[in-house]
C-alpha positions in Angstrom: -14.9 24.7 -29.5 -13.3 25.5 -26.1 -9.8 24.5 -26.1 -8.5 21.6 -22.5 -5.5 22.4 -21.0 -4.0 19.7 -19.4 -1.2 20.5 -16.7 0.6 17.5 -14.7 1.0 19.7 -11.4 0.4 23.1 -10.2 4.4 23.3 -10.3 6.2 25.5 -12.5 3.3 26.3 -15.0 0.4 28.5 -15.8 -1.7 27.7 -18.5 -3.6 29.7 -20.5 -5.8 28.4 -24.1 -7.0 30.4 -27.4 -8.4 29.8 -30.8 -6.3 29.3 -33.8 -6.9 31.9 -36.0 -7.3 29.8 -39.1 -8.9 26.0 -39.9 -6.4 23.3 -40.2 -6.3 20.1 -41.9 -8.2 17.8 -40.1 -4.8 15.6 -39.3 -3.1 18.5 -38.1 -2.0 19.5 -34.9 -1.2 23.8 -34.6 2.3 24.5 -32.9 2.8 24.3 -29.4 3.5 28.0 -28.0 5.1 29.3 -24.9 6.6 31.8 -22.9 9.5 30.8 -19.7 9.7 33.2 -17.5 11.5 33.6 -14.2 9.7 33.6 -10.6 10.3 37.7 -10.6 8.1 37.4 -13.8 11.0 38.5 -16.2 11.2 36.9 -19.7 13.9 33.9 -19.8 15.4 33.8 -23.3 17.9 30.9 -24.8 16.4 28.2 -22.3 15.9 24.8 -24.6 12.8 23.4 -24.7 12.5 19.6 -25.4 9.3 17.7 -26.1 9.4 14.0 -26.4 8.6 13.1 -30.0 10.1 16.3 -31.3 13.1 15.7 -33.6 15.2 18.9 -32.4 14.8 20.9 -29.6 13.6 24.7 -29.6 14.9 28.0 -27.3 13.4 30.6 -26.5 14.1 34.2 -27.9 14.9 37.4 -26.3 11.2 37.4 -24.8 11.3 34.1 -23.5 8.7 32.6 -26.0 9.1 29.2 -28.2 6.9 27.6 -30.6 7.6 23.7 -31.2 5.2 22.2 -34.6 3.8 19.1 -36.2 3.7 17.5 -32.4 2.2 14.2 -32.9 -1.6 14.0 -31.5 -1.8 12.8 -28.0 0.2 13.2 -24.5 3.8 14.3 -24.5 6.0 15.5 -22.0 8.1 18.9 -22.3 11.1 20.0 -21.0 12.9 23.2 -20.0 16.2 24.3 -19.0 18.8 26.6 -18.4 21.7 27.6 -17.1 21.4 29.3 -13.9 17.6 27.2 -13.3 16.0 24.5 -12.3 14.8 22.2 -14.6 10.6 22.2 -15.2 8.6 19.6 -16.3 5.2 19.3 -17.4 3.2 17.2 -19.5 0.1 18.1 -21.9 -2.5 16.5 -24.3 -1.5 18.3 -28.1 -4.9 19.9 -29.2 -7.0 19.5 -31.8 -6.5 21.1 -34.7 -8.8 24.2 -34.7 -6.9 24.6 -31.0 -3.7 26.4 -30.1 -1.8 26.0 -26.7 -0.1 28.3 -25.1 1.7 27.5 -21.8 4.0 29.5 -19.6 6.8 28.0 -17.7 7.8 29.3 -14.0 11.8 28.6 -13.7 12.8 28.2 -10.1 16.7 29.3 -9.6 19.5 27.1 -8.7 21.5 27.9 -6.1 25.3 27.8 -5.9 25.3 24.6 -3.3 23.2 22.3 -5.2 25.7 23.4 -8.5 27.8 22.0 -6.1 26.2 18.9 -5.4 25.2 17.7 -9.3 29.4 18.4 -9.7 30.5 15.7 -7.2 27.5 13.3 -7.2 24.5 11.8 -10.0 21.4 12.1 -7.5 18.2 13.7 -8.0 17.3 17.4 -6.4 13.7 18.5 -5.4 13.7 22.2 -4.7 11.9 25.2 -5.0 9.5 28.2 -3.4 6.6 28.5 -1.8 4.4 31.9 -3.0 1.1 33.1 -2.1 -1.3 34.6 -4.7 0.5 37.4 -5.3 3.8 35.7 -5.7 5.6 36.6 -2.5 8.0 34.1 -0.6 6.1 32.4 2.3 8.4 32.2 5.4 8.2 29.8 7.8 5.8 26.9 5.2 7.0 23.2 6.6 7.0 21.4 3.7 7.4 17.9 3.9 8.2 15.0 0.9 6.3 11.9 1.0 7.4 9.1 -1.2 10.9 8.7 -0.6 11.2 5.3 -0.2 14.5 5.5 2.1 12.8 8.3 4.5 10.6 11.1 4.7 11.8 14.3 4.8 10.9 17.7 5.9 12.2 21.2 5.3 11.5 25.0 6.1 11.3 27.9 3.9 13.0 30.6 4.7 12.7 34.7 4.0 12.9 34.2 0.4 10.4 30.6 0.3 13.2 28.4 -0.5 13.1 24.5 0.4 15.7 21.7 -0.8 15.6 18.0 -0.5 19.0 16.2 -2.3 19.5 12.4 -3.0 15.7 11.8 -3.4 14.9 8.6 -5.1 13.2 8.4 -8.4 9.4 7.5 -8.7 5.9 9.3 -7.1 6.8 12.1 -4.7 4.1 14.1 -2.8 4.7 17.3 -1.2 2.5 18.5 2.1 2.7 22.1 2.6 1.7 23.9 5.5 2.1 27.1 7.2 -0.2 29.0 10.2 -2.7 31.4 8.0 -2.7 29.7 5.0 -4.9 26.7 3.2 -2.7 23.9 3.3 -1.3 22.3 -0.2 -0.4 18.7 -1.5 1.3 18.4 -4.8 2.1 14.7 -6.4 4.8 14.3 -9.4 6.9 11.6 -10.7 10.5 12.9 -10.6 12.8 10.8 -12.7 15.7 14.1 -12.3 16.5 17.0 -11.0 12.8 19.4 -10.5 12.2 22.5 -9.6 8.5 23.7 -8.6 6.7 26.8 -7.3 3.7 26.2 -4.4 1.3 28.4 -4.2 -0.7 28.9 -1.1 -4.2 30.9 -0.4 -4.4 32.8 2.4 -7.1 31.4 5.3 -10.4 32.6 5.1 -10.1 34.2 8.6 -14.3 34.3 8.8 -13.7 30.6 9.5 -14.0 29.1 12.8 -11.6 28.5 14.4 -11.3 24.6 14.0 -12.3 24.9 10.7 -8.8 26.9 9.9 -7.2 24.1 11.5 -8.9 21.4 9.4 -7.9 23.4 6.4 -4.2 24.7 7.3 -3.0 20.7 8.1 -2.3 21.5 11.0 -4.6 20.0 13.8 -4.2 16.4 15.3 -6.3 15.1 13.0 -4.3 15.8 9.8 -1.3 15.9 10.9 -1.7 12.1 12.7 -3.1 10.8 8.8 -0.2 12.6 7.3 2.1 11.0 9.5 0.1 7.3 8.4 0.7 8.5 4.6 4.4 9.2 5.2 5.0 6.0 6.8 3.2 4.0 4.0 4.7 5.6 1.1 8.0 5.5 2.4 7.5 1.6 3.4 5.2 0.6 0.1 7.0 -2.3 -1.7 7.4 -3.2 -5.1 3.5 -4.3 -5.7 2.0 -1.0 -4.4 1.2 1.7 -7.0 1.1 5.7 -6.3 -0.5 7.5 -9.5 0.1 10.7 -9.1 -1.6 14.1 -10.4 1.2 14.1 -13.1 -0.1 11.1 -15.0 -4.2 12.1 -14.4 -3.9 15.7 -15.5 -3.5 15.1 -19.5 -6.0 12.7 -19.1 -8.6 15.2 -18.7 -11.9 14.5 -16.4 -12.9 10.9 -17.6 -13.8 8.6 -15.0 -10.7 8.4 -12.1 -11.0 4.1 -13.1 -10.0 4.3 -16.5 -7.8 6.7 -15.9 -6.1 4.3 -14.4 -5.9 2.2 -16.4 -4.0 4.5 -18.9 -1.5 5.1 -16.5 1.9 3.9 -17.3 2.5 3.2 -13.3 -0.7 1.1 -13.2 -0.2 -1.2 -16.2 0.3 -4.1 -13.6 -2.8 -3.9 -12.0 -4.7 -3.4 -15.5 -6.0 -7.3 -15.1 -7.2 -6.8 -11.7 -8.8 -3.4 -12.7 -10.9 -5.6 -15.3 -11.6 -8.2 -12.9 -13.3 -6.4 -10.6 -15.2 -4.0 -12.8 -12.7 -1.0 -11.7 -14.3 -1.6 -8.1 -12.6 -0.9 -5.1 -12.6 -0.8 -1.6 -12.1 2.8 -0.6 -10.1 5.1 1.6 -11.0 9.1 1.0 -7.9 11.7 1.9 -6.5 8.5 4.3 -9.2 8.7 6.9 -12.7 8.7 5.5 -14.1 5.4 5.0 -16.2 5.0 2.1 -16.3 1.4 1.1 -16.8 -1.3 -2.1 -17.7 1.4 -4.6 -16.7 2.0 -8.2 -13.4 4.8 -8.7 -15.1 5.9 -11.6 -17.5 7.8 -9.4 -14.5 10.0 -9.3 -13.8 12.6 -11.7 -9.8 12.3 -12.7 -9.8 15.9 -12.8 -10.6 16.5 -9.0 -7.5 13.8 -7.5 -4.2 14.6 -6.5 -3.2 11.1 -6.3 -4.3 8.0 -5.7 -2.9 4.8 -3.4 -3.6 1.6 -5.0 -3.0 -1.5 -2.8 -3.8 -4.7 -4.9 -5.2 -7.7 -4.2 -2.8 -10.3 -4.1 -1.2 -8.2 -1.4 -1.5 -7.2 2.4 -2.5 -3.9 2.8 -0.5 -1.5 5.2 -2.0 -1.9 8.6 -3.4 2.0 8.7 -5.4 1.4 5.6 -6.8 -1.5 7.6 -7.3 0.2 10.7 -9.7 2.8 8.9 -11.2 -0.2 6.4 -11.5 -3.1 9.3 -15.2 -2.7 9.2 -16.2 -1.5 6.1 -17.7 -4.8 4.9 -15.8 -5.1 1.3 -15.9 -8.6 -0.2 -13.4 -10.3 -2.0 -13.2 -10.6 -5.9 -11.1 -13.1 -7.9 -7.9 -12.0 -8.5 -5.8 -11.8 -12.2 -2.9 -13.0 -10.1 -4.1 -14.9 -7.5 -6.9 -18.2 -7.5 -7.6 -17.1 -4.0 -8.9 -14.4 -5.0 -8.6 -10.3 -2.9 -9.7 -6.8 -2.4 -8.5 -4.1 -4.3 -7.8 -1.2 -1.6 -7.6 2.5 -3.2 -6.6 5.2 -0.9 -8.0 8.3 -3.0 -6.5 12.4 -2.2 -8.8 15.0 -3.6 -7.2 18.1 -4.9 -6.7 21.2 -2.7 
């Protein structure tokens, strides 16, 4: 049987699968095995590795590998610092038992002015680098953060691929990453404390036409205009909006992007409405194509970055509407509401 890997975002992780070498009790899960490495590739021994549902915590040895046993079956969360680094996040589905997991952890360095910041202040720190293929800084990649709720930021790399954003609220964050010459990138996670990720970026297909490059890098009118329209909405989305991020579909493998959903801690609220209308929705594709009243589980979990989810006992943001205006969805009964709604989904394909 081939082993899944599931991996929350393309952050700070590589995953790689083999076979156990020997049958297991069928109510057995194998250990969880790793390896934490550095960005320069070098093993990282003594960080701690914590998994949620693990009694004790683990460190690596002097080649940077752990092993963590009897995980519980199903999705768990793991954690790894240490001193000097970033902390890395990443959540997985355990195996079955005739599986084994191995994952390998990226660790981003700290720098001496955000050791600075986490002494004088209790506020949450994305940072990290931007790489291409080969895992060389990318100077020069704007990377903007979608999701903070007070603004939206932006930041440039520099010669060694470095980008910062301090005192960034807790809950879905989405990073757009672009640079000239390269494909651009979007990468959604929940932060709930201090993150460090790596981006990678492809170089461009320069057999392209020209306007396709632009299309691709993010950076013609077009894209950059419904970025702009994403920023604003995420930023603004109140307390009844819902972002499910890649982080919560990826250990849920490639079922249907609908029930997915539903099984997503974020989205419990909507779970009525979800049943009312049959997982149905009225949708938006990457925030400008309109596709209309169709069912999300024509979409594949494993092929979306994130998904907006607008429901219907609320007004959807005026850029949704300006795109949706005419695309003839009707309303359905709402869990909430008599009056009944529409249940908008704006839907972001992976990269």
């Amino acid at each position: 049987m081939k082993p899944i890997i599931r991996c929350a975002i393309a952050v700070l992780c590589v995953a790689a699968a083999s076979l156990a070498g020997a049958q297991q009790p069928a109510d057995a899960t194998p250990p969880l095995r790793g390896h934490v490495r550095s960005a320069g590739g070098q093993p990282l021994p003594d960080a701690e590795v914590n998994v949620d549902g693990a009694r004790s915590s683990v460190r690596t040895d002097a080649q940077g590998a752990f092993s963590v046993p009897n995980l519980s079956k199903g999705i768990h969360t793991i954690g790894v610092r240490r001193i000097g680094y970033l902390p890395a996040a990443l959540q997985i589905v355990t195996p079955l038992a005739n599986d084994a997991l191995t994952l390998t952890f990226t660790l981003v360095p700290s720098r001496q002015e955000l050791d600075t910041v986490k002494v004088r202040a209790r506020i949450n720190v994305l940072a990290g680098i931007v790489v291409d293929a080969r895992n060389r800084p990318i100077a020069g990649a704007t990377v903007d953060l979608i999701g903070d709720r007070l603004r939206g930021s932006a930041d440039t790399t520099g010669d060694d691929g470095w980008f910062t954003f301090t005192a960034v609220r807790s809950g879905p964050i989405v990073l757009h990453v672009v640079r000239e010459g390269y494909v651009g990138v979007t990468q959604s996670i929940d932060l709930k404390d201090w993150r460090g990720v790596v981006v990678h970026m492809a170089s461009m297909d320069t057999t392209l036409s020209k306007s396709k490059q632009r299309m691709l890098s993010g950076l013609g009118n077009t894209s950059r205009h419904v970025w702009l329209e994403t920023l604003q909405r995420l930023s603004r989305r109140n307390v009844q909006s819902i972002v499910v991020t890649r982080e919560e579909l990826a250990p849920l493998g490639s079922i249907p992007l609908g029930e997915a959903i539903t099984r997503a801690p974020s989205a419990v609220n909507l779970l009525r409405d979800m049943q009312v209308s049959l997982n149905v929705a009225c949708v938006l594709l990457n925030g400008r194509q309109m596709i209309g009243q169709v069912s999300l589980d024509n979409y594949d979990a494993d092929d979306v970055e994130f998904v907006e989810l607008y429901p219907p006992y609320m007004r959807p943001p005026s850029s949704v509407m300006a795109y949706m205006g005419i695309a003839g969805c009707t309303s359905a009964r709402s869990a909430l509401m008599d009056s009944g709604g529409i249940l908008y989904a704006v839907v972001w394909m992976k990269n």
